[in-house]
N, C-alpha and C positions, 0 to 999 in steps of 0.2 A: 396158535390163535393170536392175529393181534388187534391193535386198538391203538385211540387217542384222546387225548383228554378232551373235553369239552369247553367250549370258547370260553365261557365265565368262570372255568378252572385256573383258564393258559393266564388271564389275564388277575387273577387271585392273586397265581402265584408269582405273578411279575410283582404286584405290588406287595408282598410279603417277605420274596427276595431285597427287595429292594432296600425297606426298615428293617432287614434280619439284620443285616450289621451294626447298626444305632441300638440294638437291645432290648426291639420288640419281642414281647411274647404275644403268642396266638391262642386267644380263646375259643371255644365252642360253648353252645348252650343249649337251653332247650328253646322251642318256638311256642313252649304254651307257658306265659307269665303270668305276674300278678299285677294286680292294678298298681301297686307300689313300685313294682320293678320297671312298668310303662308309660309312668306317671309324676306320681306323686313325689320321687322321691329324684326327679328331674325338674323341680321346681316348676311341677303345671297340677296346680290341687283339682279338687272337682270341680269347681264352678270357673276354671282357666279356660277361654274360647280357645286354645290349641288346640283343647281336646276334641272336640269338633273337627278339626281338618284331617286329624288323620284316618276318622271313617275306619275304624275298629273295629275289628270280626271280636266278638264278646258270646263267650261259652256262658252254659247255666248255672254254674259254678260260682261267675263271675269272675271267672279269670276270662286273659284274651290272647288270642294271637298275637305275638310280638309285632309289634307297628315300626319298629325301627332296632337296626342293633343296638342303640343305646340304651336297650332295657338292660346289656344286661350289665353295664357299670356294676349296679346296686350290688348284686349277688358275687360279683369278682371283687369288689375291694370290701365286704366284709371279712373275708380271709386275707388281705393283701394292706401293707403299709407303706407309705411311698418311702423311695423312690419307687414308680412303676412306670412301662411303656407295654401298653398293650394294642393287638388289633383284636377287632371281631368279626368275622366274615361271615355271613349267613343268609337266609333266604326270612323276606320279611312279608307281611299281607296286611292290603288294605281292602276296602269295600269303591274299587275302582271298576267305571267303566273299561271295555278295553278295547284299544286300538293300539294304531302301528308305535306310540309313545307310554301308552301307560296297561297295565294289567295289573290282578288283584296279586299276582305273585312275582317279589320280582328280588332282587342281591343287591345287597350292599357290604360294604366292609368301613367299619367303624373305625378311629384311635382314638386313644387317651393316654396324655399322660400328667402324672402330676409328681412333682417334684420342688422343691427351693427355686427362686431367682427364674422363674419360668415367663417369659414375654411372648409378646405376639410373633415380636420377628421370628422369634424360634419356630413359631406354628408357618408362618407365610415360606422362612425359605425351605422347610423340609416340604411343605406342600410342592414349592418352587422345582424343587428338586426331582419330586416323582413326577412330576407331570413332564420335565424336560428330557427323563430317563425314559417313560410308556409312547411317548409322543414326537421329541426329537429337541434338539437343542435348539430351533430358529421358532421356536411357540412363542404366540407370544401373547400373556396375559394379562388381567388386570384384577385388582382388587375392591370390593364395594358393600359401604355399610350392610346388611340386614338382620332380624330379628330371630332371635332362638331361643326358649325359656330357659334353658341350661345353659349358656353361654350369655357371657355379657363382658366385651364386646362383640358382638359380632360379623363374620363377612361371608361373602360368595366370592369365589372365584370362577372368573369367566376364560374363557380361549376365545384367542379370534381364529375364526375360519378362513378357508382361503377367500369367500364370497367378500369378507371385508366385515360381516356381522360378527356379533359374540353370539358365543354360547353358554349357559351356564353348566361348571360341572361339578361344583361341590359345594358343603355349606359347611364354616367351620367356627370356631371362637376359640377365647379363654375363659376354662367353665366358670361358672356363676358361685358364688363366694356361698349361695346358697344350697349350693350341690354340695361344694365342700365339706361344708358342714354337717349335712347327712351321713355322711362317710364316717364323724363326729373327729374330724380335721379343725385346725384351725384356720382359714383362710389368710390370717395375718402374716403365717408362716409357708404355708405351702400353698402352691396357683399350678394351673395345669391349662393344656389345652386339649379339645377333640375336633374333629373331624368327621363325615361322614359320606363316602363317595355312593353315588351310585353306577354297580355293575356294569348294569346295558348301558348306561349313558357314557361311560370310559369304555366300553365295546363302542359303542357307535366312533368314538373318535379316533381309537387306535387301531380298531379292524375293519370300520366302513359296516357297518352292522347298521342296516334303516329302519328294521322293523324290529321291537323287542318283544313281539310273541314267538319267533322263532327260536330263542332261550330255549320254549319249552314246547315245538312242536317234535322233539324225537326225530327230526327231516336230517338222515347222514348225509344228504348232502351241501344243507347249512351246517353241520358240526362239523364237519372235515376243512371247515375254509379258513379258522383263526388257527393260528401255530405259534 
């Protein structure tokens, strides 16, 4: 019998390959967290309008659907003391309409790390670097202010297209002295950076992928085409 992996695997594991040698470790978790681990403990309390944008599947429980990899920080560096360099690759859910760009279920793959003497440039050229590894050494991108309640400073990184426009495909910083702290760190001493790509949107530019419901229509003959 045989088989192949699936496009948002091939392109996982490219970027997984890629930080295995710098000393990342690969997390897994669960997809049903707690308000702390999606939240609170990312520097966005209850009354934070982030909370709002990201349209949260919310059980009766009052836990929820993981909204972003970055839930699961909390729960990995309670057993973990830095130095660390981790990824977290996962499937995440919002309360999205759905068309050919967005759906309520969709992949991302996280990092963090935190460590001594940690800068931005550290964060921009390892960013630099996989994007010129999945996509080809003549990309060519740019870097630009934006906001993240866990990061401070923050940015987006764009690609240009052949068209001449940007695209945006990631959103990254250096975490926020208040996350730090949660960790019960001391930010004076230790700074870190994260990252959060998303999946389809590095499928659309490394395999020509236009539509991101096909992730998950089970169609062998969209699965067969990234390698």
């Amino acid at each position: 019998m045989t088989g192949h992996l699936h496009p948002l695997t091939v392109v996982t594991e490219k970027i997984v390959e890629y930080f295995r040698p710098y000393g990342f470790e690969v997390i897994t978790g669960p997809e049903i967290v707690t308000t702390e681990e999606n939240f609170d403990s990312l520097n966005i309390p209850a009354d934070h309008p982030a909370r709002a944008e990201f349209d949260t599947f919310y059980l009766n429980d009052g836990r929820s659907l993981r909204a972003h990899m970055t839930s699961l920080y909390l729960r990995t560096m309670k057993d973990r003391q830095p130095p660390v360099r981790f990824l977290f690759p996962g499937r995440c859910f919002r309360n999205e309409a759905t068309d050919a760009t967005h759906n309520h279920t969709f992949h991302q793959i996280d990092g963090l790390v935190i460590d001594t003497e940690i800068n931005l440039g550290n964060l921009i050229a390892s960013l630099e670097g996989l994007l010129k590894n999945l996509v080809g050494e003549s990309i060519e991108f740019r870097v630009r202010n934006s906001y993240f309640p866990f990061t401070e400073p923050s940015i987006e990184l764009d690609i240009k297209r052949s068209g001449g426009d940007w695209l945006e495909m990631l959103g990254a910083g250096m975490v926020n002295p208040n996350v730090i702290r949660y960790y019960g760190l001391d930010p004076a001493v230790y700074q870190g950076y994260a990252f959060g790509i998303g999946l389809e949107r590095m499928l659309n530019v490394a395999g020509g992928v236009d539509d991101v419901r096909n992730n998950l229509s089970g169609d062998y003959r969209y699965i067969g085409q990234v390698k």
